[in-house]
C-alpha positions as a Markdown table, in Angstrom:
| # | Residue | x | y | z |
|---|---|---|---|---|
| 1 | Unk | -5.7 | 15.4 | 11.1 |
| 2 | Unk | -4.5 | 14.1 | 14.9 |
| 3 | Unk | -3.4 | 10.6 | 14.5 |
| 4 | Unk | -4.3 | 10.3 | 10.9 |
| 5 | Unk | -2.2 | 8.0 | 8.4 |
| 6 | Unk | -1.0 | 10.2 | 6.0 |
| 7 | Unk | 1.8 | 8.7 | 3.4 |
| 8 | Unk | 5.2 | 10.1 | 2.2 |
| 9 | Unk | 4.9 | 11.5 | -1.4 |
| 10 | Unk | 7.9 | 9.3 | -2.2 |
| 11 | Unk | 6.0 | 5.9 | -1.0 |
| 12 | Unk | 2.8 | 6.0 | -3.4 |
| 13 | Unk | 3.0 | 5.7 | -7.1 |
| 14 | Unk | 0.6 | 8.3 | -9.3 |
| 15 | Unk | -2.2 | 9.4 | -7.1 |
| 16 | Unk | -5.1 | 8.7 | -7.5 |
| 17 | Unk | -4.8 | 5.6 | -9.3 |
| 18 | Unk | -6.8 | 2.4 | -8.5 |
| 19 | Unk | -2.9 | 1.0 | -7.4 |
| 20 | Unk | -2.2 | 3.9 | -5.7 |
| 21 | Unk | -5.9 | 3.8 | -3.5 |
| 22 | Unk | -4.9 | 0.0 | -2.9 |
| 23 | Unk | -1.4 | 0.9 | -1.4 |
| 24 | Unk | -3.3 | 3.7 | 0.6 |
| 25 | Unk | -6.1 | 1.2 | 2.0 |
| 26 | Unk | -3.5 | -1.4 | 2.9 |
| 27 | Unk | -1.7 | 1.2 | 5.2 |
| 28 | Unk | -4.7 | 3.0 | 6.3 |
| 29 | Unk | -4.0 | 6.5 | 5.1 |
| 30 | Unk | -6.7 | 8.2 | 5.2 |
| 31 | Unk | -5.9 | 12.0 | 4.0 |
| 32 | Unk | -3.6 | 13.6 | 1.0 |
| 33 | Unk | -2.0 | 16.5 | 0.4 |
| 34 | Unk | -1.1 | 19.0 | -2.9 |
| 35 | Unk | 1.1 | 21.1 | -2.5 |
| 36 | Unk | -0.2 | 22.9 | -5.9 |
| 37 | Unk | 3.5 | 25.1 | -6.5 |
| 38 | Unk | 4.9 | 21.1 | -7.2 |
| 39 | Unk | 3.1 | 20.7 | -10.0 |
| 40 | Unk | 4.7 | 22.4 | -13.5 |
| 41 | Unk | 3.2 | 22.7 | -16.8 |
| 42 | Unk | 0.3 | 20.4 | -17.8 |
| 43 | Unk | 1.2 | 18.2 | -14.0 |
| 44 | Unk | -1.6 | 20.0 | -12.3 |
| 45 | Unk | -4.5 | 19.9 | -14.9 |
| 46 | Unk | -3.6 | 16.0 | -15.3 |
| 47 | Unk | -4.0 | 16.3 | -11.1 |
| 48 | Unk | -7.1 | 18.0 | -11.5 |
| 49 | Unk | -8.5 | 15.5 | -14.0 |
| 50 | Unk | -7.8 | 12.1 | -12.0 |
| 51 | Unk | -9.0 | 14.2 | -8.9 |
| 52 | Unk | -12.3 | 14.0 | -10.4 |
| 53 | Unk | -11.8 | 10.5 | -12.0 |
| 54 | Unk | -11.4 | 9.2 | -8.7 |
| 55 | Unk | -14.2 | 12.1 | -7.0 |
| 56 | Unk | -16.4 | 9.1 | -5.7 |
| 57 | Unk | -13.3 | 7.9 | -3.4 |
| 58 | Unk | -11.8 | 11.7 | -2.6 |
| 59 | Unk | -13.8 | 14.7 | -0.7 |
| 60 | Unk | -12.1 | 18.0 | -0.6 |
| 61 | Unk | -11.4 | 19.1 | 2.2 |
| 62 | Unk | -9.8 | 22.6 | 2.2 |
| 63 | Unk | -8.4 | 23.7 | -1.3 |
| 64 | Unk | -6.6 | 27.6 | -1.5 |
| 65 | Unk | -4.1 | 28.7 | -4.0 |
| 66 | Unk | -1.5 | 27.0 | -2.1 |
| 67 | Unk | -2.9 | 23.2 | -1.6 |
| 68 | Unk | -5.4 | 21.1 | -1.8 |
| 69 | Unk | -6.2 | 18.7 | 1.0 |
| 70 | Unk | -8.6 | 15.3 | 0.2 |
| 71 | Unk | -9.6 | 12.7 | 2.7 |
| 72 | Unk | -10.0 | 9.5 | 1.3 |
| 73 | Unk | -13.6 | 8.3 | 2.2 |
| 74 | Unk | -13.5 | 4.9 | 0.0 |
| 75 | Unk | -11.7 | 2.7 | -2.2 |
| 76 | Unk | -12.5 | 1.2 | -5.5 |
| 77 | Unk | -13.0 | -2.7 | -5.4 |
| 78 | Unk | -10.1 | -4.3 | -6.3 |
| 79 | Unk | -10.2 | -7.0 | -9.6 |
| 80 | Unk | -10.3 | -10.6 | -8.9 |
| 81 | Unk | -7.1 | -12.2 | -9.1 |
């Protein structure tokens, strides 16, 4: 990840979200990372479920027992305003 854009957790509402991905294109960040012992109770199936909800913009990268790294490869279009 050398010279990659990759966002403060504090910075970014609920990822991934469609407002979250459009934050994330605006600043160019191109990879995120979970650290999977952050998420209690029903956080990490709920992680698990918009990971795949938003598969078309995310490829894994490395995932172990630990974390889970994605790059973003795309963004979804955003609505006419």
């Amino acid at each position: 990840m050398p010279g990659a854009n990759v966002a403060p957790p504090t910075s970014v509402p609920l990822f991934p979200s469609a407002e979250s991905l459009a934050l994330l294109e605006r600043d160019q960040v191109r990879y995120a990372i979970f650290h999977v012992k952050d998420y209690k109770g029903a956080q990490l199936p709920l992680l698990l479920e918009r990971l795949e909800t938003f598969s078309t913009y995310l490829q894994r990268v490395y995932v172990d027992d630990q974390m889970m790294l994605y790059e973003i490869t795309g963004y979804p279009e955003q609505p006419p305003r």
